[in-house]
ZANU-516634 format. One record per atom (N, C-alpha, C): residue number from 0; chain; atom name; x, y, z. Coordinates in steps of 0.1 Angstrom, whole numbers. Atoms other than C-alpha are relative to their C-alpha. Example, Ala and Ser with C-alpha at 12.3 -4.5 7.8 and 13.67 -1.06 7.14 Angstrom:
# residues 2
NODE   resi   chain   name      xx      yy      zz
NODE      0       A      N       9     -12       0
NODE      0       A     CA     123     -45      78
NODE      0       A      C       9      12       0
NODE      1       A      N      -9     -11       0
NODE      1       A     CA     137     -11      71
NODE      1       A      C      -8      11       8
//
This chain:
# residues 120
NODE   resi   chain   name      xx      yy      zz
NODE      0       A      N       8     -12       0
NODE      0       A     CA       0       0       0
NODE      0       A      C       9      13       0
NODE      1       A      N      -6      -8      -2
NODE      1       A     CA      28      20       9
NODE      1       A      C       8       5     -14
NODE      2       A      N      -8      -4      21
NODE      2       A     CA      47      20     -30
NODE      2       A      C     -14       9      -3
NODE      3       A      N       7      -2       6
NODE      3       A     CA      13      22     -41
NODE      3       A      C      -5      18      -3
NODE      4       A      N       4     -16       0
NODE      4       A     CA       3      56     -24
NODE      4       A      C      12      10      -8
NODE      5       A      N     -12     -11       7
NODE      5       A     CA      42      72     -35
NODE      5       A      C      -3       2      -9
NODE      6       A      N       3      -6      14
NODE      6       A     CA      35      60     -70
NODE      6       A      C     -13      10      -4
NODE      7       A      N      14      -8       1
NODE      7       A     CA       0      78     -71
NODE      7       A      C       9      16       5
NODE      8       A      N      -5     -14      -7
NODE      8       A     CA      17     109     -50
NODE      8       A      C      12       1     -12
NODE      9       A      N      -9      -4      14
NODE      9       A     CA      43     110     -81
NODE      9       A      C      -8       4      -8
NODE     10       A      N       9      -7       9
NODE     10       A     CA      19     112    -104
NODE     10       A      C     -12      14      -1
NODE     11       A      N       9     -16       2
NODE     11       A     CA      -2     139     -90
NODE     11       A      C       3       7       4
NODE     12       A      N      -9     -12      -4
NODE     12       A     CA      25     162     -83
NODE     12       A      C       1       5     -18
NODE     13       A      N      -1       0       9
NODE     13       A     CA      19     180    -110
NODE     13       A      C      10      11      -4
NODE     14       A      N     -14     -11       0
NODE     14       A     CA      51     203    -108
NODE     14       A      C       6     -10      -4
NODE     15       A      N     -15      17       1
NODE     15       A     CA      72     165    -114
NODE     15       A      C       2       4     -15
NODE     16       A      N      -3       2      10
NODE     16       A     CA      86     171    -148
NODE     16       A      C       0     -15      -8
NODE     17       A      N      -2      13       8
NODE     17       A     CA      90     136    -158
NODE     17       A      C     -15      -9       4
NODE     18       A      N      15       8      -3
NODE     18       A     CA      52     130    -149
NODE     18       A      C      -6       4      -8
NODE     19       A      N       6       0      11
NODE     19       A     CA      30     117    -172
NODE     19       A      C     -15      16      -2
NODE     20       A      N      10     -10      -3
NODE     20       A     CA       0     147    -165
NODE     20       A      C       8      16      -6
NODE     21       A      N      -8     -12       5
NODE     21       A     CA      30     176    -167
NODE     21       A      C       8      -4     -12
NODE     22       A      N      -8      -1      13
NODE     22       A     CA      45     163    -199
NODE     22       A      C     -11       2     -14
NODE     23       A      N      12      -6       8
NODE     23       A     CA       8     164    -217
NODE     23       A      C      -6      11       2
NODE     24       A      N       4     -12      -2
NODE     24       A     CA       1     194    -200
NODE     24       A      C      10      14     -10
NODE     25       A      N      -9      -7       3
NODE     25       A     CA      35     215    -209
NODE     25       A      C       7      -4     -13
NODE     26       A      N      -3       5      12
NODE     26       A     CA      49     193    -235
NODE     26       A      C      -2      -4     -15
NODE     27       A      N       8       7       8
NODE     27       A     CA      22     184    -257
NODE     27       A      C       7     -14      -7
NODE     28       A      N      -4      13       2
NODE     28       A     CA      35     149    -254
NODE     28       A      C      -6     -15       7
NODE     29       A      N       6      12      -6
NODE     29       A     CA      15     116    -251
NODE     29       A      C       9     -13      -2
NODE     30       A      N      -8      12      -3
NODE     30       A     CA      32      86    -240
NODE     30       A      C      -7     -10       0
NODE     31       A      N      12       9      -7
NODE     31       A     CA       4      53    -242
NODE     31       A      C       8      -8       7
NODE     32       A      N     -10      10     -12
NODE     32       A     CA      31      32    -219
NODE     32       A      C      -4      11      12
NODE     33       A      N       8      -7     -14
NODE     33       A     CA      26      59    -193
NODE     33       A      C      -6       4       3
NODE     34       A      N      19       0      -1
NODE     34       A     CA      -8      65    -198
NODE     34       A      C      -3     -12       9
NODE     35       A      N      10      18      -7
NODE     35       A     CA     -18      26    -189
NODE     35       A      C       8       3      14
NODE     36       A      N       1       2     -11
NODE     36       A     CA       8      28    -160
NODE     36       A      C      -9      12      10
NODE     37       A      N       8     -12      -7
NODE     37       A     CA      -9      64    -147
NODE     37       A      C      -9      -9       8
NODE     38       A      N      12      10      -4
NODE     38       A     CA     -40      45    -148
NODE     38       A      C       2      -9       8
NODE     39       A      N      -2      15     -10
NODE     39       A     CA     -29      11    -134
NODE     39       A      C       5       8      18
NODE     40       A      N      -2      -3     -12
NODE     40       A     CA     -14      35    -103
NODE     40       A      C     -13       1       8
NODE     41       A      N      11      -4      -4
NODE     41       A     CA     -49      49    -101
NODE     41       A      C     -10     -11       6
NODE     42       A      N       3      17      -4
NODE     42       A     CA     -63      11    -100
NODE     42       A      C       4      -2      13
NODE     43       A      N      -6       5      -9
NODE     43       A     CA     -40       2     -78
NODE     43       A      C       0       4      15
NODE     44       A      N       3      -6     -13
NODE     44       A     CA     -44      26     -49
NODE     44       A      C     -16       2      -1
NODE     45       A      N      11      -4      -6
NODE     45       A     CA     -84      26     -52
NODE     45       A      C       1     -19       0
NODE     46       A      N       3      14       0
NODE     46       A     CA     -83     -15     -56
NODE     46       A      C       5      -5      15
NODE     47       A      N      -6       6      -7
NODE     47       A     CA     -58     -19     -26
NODE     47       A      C      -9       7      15
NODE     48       A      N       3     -12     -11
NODE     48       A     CA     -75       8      -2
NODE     48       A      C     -13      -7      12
NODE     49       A      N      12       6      -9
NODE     49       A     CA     -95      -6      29
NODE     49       A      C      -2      11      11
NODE     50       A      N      -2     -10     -16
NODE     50       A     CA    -107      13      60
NODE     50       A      C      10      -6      10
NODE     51       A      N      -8       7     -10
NODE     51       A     CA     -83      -9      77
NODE     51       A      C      16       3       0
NODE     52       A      N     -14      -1       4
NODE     52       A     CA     -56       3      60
NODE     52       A      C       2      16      11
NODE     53       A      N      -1      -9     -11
NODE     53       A     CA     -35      29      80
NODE     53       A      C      -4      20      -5
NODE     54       A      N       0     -15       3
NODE     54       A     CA     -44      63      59
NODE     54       A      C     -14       3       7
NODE     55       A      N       7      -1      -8
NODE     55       A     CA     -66      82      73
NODE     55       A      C     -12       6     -10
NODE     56       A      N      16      -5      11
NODE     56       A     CA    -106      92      58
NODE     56       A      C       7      14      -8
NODE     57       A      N       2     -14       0
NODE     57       A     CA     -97     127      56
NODE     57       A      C      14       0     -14
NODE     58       A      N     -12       2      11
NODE     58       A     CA     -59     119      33
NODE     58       A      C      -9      -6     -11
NODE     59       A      N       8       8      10
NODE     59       A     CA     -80      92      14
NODE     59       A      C      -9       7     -11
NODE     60       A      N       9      -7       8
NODE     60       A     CA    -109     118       1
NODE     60       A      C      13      10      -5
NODE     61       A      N      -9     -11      11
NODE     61       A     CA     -80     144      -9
NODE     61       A      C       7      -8      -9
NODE     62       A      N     -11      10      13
NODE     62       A     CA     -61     113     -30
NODE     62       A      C     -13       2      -6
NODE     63       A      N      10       5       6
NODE     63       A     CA     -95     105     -44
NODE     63       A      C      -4      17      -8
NODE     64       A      N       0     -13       8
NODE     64       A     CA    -105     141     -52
NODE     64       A      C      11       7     -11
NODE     65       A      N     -17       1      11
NODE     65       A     CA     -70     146     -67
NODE     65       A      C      -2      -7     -13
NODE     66       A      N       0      10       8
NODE     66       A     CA     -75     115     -88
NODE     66       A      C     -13       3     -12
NODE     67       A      N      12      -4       8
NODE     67       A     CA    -111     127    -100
NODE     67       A      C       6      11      -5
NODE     68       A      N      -2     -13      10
NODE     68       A     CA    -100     162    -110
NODE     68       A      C      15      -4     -12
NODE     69       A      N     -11      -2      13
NODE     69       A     CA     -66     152    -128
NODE     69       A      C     -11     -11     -10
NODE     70       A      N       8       5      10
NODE     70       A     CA     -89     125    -148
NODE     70       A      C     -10       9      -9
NODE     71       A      N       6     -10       8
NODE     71       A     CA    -110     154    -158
NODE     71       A      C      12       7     -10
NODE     72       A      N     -13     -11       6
NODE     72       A     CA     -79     179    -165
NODE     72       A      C       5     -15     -15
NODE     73       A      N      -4       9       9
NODE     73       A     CA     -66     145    -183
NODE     73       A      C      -6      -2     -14
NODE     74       A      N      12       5      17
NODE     74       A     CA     -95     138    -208
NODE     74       A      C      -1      16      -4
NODE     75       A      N      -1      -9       3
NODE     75       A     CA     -97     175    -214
NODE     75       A      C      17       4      -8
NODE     76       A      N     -16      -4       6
NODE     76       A     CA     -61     181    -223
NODE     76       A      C       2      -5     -13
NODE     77       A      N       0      14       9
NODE     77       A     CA     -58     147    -240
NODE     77       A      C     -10       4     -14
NODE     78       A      N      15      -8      14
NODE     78       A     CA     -90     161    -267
NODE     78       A      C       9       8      -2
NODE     79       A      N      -2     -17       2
NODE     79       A     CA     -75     196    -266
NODE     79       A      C      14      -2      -9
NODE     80       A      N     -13       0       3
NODE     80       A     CA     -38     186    -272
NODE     80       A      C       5     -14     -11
NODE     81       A      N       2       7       4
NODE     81       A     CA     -46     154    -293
NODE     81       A      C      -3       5     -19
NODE     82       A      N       6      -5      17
NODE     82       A     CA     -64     173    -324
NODE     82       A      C       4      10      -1
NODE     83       A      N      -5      -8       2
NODE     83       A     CA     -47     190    -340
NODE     83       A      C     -11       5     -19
NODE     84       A      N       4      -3      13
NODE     84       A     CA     -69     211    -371
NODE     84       A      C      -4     -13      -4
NODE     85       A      N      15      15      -1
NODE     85       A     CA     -95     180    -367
NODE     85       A      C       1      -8      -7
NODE     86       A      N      -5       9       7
NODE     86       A     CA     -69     159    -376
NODE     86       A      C       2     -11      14
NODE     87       A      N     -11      10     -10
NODE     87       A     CA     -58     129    -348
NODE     87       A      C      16      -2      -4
NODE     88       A      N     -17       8       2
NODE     88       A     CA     -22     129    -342
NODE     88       A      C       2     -15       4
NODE     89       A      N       5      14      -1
NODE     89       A     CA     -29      94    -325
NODE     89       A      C      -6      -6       1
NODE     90       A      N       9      12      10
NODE     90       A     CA     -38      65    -348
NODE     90       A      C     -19      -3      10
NODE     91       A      N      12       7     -10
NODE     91       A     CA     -62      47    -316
NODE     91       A      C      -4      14       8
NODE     92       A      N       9     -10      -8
NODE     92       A     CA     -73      85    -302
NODE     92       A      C     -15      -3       7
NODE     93       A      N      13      -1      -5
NODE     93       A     CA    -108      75    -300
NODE     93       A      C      -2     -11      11
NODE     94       A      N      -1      17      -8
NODE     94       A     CA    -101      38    -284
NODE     94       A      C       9       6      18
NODE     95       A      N      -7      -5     -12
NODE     95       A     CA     -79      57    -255
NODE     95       A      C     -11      15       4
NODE     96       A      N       4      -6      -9
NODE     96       A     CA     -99      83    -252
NODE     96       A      C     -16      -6       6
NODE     97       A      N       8      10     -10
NODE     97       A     CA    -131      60    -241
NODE     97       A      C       5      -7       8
NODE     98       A      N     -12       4     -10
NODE     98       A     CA    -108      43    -220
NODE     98       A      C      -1       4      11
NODE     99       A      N      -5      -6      -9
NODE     99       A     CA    -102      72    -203
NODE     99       A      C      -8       5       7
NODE    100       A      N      15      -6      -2
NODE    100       A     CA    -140      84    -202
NODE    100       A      C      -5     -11      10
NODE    101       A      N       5       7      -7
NODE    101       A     CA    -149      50    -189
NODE    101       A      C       7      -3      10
NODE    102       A      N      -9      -2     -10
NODE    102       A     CA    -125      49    -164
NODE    102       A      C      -3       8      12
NODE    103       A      N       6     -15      -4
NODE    103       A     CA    -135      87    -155
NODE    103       A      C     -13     -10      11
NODE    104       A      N      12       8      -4
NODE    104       A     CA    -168      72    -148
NODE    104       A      C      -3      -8      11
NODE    105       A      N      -1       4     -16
NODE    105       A     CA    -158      47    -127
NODE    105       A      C       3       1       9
NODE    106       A      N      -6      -4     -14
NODE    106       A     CA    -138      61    -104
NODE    106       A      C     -10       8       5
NODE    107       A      N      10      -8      -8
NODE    107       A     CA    -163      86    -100
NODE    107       A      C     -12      -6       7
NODE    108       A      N      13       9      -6
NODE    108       A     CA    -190      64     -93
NODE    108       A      C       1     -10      10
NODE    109       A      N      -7       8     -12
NODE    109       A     CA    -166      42     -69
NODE    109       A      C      -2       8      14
NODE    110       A      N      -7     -11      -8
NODE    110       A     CA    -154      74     -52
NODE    110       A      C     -17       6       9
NODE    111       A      N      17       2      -2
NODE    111       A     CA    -196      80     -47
NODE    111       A      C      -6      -6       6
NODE    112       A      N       4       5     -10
NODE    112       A     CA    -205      53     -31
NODE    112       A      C       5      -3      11
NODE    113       A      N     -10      -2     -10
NODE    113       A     CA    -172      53      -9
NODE    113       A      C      -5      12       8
NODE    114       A      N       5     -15     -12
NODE    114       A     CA    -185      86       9
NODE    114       A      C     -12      -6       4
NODE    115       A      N      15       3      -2
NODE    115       A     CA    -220      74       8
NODE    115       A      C       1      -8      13
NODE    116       A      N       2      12      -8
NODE    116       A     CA    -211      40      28
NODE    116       A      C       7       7      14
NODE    117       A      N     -10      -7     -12
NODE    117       A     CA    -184      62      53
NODE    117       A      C      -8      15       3
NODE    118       A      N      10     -14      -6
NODE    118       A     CA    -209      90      58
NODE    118       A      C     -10      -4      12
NODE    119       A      N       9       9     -12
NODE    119       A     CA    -236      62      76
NODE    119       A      C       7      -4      13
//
C-alpha cells in the first residue's frame, strides 16, 4: 500500500517534470506506456484501499479528489492537445480516449458510493 500511495503521489504532483499529466500538459506529449501505467497507479491505490488500512478518511478523500480532477484535467487536455486542425495525431485516439471516459466514470462512481457508505 505504501509503494502504491508514493507512485500515485508522483503522479499527481503536477510540478514532477517527468510525470506523465505535466509532460501532456507542458509538453504536448502523449506517452500510451505511461498512460496505462498512470491509470494502473490509479487502479491500484483505489483497488488496494480498505478502511483498515492505515491512511486516514480525511488523506483518502484528498487522494480521491486529486484523482477525480486530474482525470478530468486528463480527458480535457488529452481532446485539446490530441487534435490537431480536426486531424488525430494518435492512430487509436478514439479507443484511449473512451478508455479514459470509462475509467472517468468509474472512479467517480466508486469514489460515490465510498462517501455514501463512510458517511452512515
Amino acid at each position: 500500500m505504501e509503494y502504491n500511495i508514493k507512485k500515485l503521489e508522483f503522479e499527481l504532483d503536477r510540478g514532477n517534470s517527468s510525470n506523465f499529466i505535466f509532460e501532456l500538459y507542458n509538453r504536448n506529449v502523449f506517452n500510451e506506456e505511461r498512460f496505462y501505467k498512470f491509470i494502473g497507479s490509479i487502479a491500484e491505490f483505489i483497488d488496494n484501499y480498505s478502511a483498515l488500512q492505515h491512511l486516514s478518511e480525511e488523506k483518502y478523500f484528498f487522494y480521491m479528489n486529486e484523482i477525480i480532477k486530474n482525470c478530468e484535467d486528463i480527458l480535457w487536455t488529452f481532446t485539446r492537445h490530441c487534435l490537431k486542425e480536426d486531424d488525430y495525431v494518435i492512430e487509436n485516439f478514439n479507443q484511449i480516449k473512451d478508455s479514459l471516459t470509462q475509467y472517468y466514470m468509474y472512479i467517480r462512481e466508486y469514489s460515490e458510493r465510498l462517501i455514501l457508505n463512510i458517511q452512515e
